[in-house]
TILO-742279 format. One record per residue (C-alpha): x, y, z. Coordinates in steps of 0.02 Angstrom, whole numbers, plus 32768, in hexadecimal, padded with zeros to 4 digits. Example, Ala and Ser with C-alpha at 12.3 -4.5 7.8 and 13.67 -1.06 7.14 Angstrom:
REM residues 2
((8267; 7F1F; 8186)),
((82AC; 7FCB; 8165)),
***
This chain:
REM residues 377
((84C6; 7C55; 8077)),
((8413; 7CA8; 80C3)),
((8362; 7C62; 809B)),
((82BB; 7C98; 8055)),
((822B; 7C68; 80B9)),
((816C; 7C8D; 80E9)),
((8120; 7CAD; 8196)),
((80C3; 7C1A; 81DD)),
((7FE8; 7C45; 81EB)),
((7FAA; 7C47; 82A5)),
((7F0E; 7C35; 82F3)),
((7ECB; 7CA8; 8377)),
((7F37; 7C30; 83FF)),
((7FDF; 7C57; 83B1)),
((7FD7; 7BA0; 836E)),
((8011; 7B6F; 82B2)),
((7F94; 7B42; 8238)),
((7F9C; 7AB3; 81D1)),
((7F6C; 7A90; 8127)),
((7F1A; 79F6; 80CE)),
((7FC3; 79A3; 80DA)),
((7FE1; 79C4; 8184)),
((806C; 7A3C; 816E)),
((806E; 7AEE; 81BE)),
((8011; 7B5C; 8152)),
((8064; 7BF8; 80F5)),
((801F; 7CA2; 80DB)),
((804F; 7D43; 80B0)),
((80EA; 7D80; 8059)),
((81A1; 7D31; 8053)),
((8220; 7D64; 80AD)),
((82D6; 7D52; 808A)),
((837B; 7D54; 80E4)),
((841B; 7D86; 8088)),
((84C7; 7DB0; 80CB)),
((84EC; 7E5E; 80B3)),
((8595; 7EA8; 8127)),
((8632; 7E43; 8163)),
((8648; 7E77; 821B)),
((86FA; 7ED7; 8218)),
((8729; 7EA3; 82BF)),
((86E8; 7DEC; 82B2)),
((86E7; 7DC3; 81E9)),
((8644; 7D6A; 820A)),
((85B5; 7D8E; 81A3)),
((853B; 7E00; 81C3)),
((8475; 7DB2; 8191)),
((83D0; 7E30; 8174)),
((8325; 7DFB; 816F)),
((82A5; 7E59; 8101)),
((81F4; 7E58; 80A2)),
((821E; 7E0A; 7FF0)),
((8174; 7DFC; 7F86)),
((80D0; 7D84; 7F77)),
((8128; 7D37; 7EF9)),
((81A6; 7C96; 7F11)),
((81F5; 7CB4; 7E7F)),
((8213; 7D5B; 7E95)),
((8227; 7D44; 7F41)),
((82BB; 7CBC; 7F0B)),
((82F7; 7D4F; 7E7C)),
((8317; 7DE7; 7F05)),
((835F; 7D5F; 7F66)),
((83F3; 7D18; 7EE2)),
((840B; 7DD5; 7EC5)),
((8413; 7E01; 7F81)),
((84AB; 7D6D; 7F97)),
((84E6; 7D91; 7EF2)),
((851E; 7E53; 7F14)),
((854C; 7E21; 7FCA)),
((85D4; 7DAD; 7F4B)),
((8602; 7E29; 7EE0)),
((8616; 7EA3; 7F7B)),
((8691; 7E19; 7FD0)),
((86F8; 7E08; 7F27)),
((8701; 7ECF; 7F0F)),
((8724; 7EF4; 7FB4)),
((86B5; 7F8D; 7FB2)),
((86CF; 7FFB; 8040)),
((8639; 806F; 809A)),
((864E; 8132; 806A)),
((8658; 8196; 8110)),
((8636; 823A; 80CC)),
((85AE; 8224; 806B)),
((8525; 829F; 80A4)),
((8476; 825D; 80EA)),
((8425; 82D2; 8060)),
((8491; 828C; 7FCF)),
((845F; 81C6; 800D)),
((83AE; 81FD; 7FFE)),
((83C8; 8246; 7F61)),
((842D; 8198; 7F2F)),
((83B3; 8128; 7F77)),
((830A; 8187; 7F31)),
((836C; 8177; 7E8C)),
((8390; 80CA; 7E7D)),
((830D; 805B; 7DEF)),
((82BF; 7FF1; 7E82)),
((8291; 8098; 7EF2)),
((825C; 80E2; 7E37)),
((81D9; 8045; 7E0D)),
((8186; 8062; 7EB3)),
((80D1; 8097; 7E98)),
((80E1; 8111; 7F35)),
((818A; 8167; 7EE6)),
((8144; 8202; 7EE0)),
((810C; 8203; 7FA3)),
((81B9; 81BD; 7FD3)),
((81F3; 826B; 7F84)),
((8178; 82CD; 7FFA)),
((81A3; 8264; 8099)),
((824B; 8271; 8070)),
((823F; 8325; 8087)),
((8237; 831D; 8148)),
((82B2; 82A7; 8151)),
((8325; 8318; 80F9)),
((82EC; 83AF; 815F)),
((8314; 836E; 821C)),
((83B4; 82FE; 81EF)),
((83F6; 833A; 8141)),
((84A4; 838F; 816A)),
((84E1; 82EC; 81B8)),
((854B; 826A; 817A)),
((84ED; 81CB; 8144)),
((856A; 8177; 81BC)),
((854C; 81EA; 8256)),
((8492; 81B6; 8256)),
((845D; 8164; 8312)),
((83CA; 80FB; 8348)),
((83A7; 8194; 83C3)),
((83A8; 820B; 834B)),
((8322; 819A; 82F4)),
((82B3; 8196; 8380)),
((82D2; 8244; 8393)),
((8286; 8269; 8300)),
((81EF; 820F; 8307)),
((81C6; 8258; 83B1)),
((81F4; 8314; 8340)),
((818C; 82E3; 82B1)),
((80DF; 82DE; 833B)),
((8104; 8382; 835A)),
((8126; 83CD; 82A1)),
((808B; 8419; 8253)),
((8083; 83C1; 8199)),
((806C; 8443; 8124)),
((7FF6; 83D8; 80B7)),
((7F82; 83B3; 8148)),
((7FA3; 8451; 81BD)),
((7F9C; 83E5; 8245)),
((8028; 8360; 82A7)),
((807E; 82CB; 823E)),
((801F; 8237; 825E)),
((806E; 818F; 82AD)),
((8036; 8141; 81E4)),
((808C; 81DA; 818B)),
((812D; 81BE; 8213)),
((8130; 811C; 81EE)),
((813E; 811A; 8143)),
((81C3; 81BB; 815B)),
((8237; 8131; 81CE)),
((81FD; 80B2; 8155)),
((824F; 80FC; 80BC)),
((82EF; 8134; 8105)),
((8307; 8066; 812C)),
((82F0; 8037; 8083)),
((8374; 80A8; 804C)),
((83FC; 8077; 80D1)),
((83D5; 7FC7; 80AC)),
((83F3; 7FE8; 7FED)),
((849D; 8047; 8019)),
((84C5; 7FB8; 807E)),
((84BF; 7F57; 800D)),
((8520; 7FC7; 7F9D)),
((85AD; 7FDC; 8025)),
((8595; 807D; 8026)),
((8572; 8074; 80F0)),
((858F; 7FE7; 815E)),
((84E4; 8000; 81D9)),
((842C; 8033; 81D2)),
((83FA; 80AC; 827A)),
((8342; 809D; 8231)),
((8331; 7FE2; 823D)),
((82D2; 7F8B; 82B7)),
((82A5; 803E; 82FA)),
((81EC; 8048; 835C)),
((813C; 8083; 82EB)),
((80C0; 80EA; 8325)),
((8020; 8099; 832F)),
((7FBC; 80BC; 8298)),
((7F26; 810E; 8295)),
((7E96; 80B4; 8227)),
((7E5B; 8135; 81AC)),
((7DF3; 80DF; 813F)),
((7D3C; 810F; 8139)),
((7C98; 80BD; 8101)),
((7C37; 813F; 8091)),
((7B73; 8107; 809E)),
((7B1A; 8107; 7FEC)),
((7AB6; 8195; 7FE7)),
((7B47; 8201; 8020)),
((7BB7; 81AB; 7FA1)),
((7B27; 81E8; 7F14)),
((7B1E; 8283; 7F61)),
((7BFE; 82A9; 7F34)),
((7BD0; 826A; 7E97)),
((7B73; 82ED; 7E66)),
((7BDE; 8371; 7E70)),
((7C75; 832A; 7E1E)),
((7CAB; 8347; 7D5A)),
((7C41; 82E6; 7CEA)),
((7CFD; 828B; 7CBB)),
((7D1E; 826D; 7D6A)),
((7C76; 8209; 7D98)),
((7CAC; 817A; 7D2D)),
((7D3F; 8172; 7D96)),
((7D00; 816F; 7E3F)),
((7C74; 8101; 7E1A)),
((7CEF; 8081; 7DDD)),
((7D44; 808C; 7E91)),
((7CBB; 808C; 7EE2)),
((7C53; 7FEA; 7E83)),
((7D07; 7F86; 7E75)),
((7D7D; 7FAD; 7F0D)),
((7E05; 7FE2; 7E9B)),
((7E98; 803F; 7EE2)),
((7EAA; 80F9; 7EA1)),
((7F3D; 80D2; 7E28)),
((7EEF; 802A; 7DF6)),
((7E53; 809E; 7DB6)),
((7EB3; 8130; 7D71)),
((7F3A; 80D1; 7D21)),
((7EC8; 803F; 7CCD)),
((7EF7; 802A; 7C15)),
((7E7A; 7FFD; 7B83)),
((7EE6; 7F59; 7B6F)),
((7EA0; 7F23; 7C3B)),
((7DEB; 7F32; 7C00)),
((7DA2; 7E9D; 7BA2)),
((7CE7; 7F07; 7B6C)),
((7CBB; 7E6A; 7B27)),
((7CB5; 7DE3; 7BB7)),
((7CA6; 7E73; 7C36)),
((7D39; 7E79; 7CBC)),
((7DE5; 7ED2; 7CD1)),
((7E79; 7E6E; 7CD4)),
((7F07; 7EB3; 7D4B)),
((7FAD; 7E82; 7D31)),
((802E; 7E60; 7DBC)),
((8083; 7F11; 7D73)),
((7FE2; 7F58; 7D94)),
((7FB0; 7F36; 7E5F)),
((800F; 7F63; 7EFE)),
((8021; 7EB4; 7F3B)),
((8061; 7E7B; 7E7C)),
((7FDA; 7E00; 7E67)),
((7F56; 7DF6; 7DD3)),
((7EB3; 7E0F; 7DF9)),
((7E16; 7E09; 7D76)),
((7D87; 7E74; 7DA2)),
((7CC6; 7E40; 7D58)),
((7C69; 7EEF; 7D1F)),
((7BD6; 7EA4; 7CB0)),
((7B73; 7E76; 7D68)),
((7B55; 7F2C; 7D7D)),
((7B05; 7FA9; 7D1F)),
((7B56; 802B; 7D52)),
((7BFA; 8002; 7D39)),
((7BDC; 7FAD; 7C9B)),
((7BB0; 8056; 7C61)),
((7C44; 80AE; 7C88)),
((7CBD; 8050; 7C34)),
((7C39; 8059; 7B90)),
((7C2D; 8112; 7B98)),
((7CE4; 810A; 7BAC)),
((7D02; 80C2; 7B1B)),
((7C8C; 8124; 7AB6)),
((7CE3; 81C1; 7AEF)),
((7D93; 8171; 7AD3)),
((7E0E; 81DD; 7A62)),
((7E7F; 81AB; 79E9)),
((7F20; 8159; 7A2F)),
((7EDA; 8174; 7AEF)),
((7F20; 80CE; 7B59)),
((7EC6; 810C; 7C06)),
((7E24; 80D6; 7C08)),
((7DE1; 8169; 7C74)),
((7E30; 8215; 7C2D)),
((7E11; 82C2; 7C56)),
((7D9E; 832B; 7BC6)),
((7E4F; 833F; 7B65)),
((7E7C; 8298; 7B63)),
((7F0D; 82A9; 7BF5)),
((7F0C; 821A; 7C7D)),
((7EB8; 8249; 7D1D)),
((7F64; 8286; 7DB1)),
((7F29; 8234; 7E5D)),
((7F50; 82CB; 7EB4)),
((7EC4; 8324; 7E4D)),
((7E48; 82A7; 7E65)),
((7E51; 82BB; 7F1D)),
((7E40; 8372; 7F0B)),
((7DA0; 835A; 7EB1)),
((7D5A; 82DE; 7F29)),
((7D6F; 832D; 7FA9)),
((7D39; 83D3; 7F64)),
((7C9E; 836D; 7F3F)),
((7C75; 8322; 7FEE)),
((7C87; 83DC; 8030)),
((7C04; 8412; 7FB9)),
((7B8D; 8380; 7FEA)),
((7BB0; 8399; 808A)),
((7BE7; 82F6; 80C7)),
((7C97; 8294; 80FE)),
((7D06; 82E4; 80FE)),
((7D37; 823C; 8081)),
((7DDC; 81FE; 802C)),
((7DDE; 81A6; 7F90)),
((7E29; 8111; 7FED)),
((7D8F; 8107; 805B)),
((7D3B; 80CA; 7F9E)),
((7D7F; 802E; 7FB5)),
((7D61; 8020; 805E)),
((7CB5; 8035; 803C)),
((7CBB; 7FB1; 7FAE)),
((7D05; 7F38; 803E)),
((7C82; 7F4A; 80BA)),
((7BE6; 7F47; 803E)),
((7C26; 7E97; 7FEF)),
((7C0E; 7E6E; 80AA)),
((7B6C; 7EB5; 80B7)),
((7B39; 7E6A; 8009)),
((7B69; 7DC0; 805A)),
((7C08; 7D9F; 7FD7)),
((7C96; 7D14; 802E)),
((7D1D; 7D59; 8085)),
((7D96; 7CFC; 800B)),
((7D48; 7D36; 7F62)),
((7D47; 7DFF; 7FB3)),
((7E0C; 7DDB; 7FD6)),
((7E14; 7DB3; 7F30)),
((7DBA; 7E2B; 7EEB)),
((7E1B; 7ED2; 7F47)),
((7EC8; 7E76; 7F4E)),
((7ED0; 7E60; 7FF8)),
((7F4A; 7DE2; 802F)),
((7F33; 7DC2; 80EC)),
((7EA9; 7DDF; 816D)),
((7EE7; 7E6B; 81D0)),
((7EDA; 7ECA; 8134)),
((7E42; 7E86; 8104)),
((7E03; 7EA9; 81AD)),
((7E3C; 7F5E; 81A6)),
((7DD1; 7F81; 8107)),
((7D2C; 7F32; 815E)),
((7CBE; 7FA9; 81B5)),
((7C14; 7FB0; 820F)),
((7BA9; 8016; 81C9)),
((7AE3; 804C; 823A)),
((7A9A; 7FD5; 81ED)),
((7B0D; 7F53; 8207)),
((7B23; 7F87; 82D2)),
((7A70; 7F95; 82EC)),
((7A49; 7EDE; 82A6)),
((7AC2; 7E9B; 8308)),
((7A7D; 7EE7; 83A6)),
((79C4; 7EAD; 8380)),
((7A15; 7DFD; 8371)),
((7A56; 7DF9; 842B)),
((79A1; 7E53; 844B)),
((7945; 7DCE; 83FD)),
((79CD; 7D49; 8453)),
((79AC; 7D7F; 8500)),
((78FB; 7DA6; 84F5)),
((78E5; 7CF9; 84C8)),
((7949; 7CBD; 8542)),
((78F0; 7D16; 85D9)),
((7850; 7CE2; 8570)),
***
């Protein structure tokens, strides 16, 4: 009863690509496909695809679980709850332990907001695919009142995004018996990410806290996500041997990844100093001056305090490890020990992080300079 599976890799020509034992090759995460609804007019069995985790094993695990409370469902004969208010099913769904666990639970509050705000005082129930749609197309025209300017197709995305997680999750519950948000269009997203040059990355650092240098610096020399930097525990950091180990708990794409420090100077010396100005029973390896961890959403103030001050970016955090990505290009490093390095699991992402930088450009124009003046030569 439903499958777990991964996508098959393609080349550029849309054709499979085989391994060493000429088998189609696998990337990416698994997918599975559970039974979820019993059509009420037909009794068949209603299937849904979705995104499971990098992991078989867990991949296997959500699975079992997915059939398993489809089984239970079946047995119980649960029934879906028509009156139940679109505000109260965000309220149930952003309250449930796998919505909790999720690194970005605090922004799902925030993008809930809007959600809540255009289609609130509706039943759950009395949702429509139009009225999705019509919200999107809403949402371009609302002024955010974090930015002061238009929701962007990313932050829309992630607003439509959130609201299917939850109807698939009452779904599965039986609390309703479809999901208007599902297979709904995206915006196209907008890249963000910057590359911040060196000189204008030294020229932030100097007007940030003397606590919050450390910090930055470690984003900046390792590629580490914000949370993976400001949440790192003594108990990661092997001094010793010089690297960070990060557990699957610990990344986005919950998969371990050990970063080597002892190669650079710099960074070497943070962690030292770090430890040096360590207090008694602090776990966070970086700490503000009374021993509190760093919040993310005060780091980004300060950065971007800083970059006003040096007059340069404006820059984001994220665009550290951006910039980590595209100078292990510059510096040479294989694409395969970068991916492994930032977490990245496919290309496109990979891809997305890699920028050209002047220097990069312009040595790739004197190359077809030097190619066609030798040709005419």
């Amino acid at each position: 009863m439903g499958v777990f599976q991964r996508y098959t890799k393609k080349d550029k020509n849309g054709n499979d690509i085989q391994d060493k034992d000429g088998k189609p090759k696998k990337e990416g995460p698994w997918f599975v496909q559970y039974p979820f609804a019993r059509d009420p007019k037909t009794g068949k069995i209603k299937y849904r695809t979705e995104k499971a985790s990098f992991s078989k094993k867990k991949a296997e695990s959500i699975f079992r679980a997915k059939v398993d409370a489809f089984q239970e469902k079946e047995k119980l004969g649960i029934q879906v709850d028509p009156e139940i208010s679109f505000n109260d099913l965000i309220d149930w769904g952003l309250k449930q332990e796998v919505m909790k666990v999720k690194k970005s639970a605090a922004d799902d509050l925030a993008r809930s907001k809007p959600l809540r705000a255009v289609l609130g005082d509706y039943r759950a129930v009395q949702i429509t695919p139009l009225m999705v749609d019509n919200f999107r197309i809403q949402m371009k025209r609302t002024i955010s009142d974090y930015t002061n300017k238009p929701y962007s197709g990313t932050t829309i995305n992630k607003m439509v995004s959130l609201a299917r997680r939850i109807y698939y999750l009452a779904l599965d519950s039986g609390i309703v018996n479809s999901n208007p948000f599902a297979r709904r269009g995206t915006f196209k997203e907008e890249p963000k990410g910057k590359y911040i040059p060196d000189d204008e990355f030294q020229a932030v650092l100097v007007f940030l806290p003397e606590y919050m240098k450390p910090v930055v610096a470690t984003a900046y020399l390792t590629g580490m996500r914000r949370g993976e930097v400001i949440e790192l525990e003594w108990n990661r950091v092997d001094l010793f041997r010089g690297f960070i180990d990060l557990t699957p708990d610990d990344t986005k794409t919950e998969e371990p990844r050990r970063i080597y420090f002892n190669s650079v100077k710099e960074l070497k010396n943070a962690f030292i100093q770090a430890e040096r100005k360590r207090k008694p029973g602090q776990k966070h390896v970086f700490a503000k001056p009374d021993g509190e961890s760093v919040p993310k959403w005060y780091m980004d103030r300060l950065f971007k305090k800083a970059c006003t001050k040096a007059k340069v970016g404006p820059y984001r955090i994220h665009d550290l490890r951006h910039t980590f990505n595209t100078n292990m290009i510059k510096a040479g490093v294989d694409q395969v020990v970068i991916m492994k390095l930032t977490g990245h699991k496919t290309n496109k992402m990979f891809t997305r992080y890699s920028h050209i930088d002047k220097e990069q450009g312009e040595n790739a124009m004197a190359k077809l300079d030097t190619l066609l003046s030798t040709a005419k030569g």
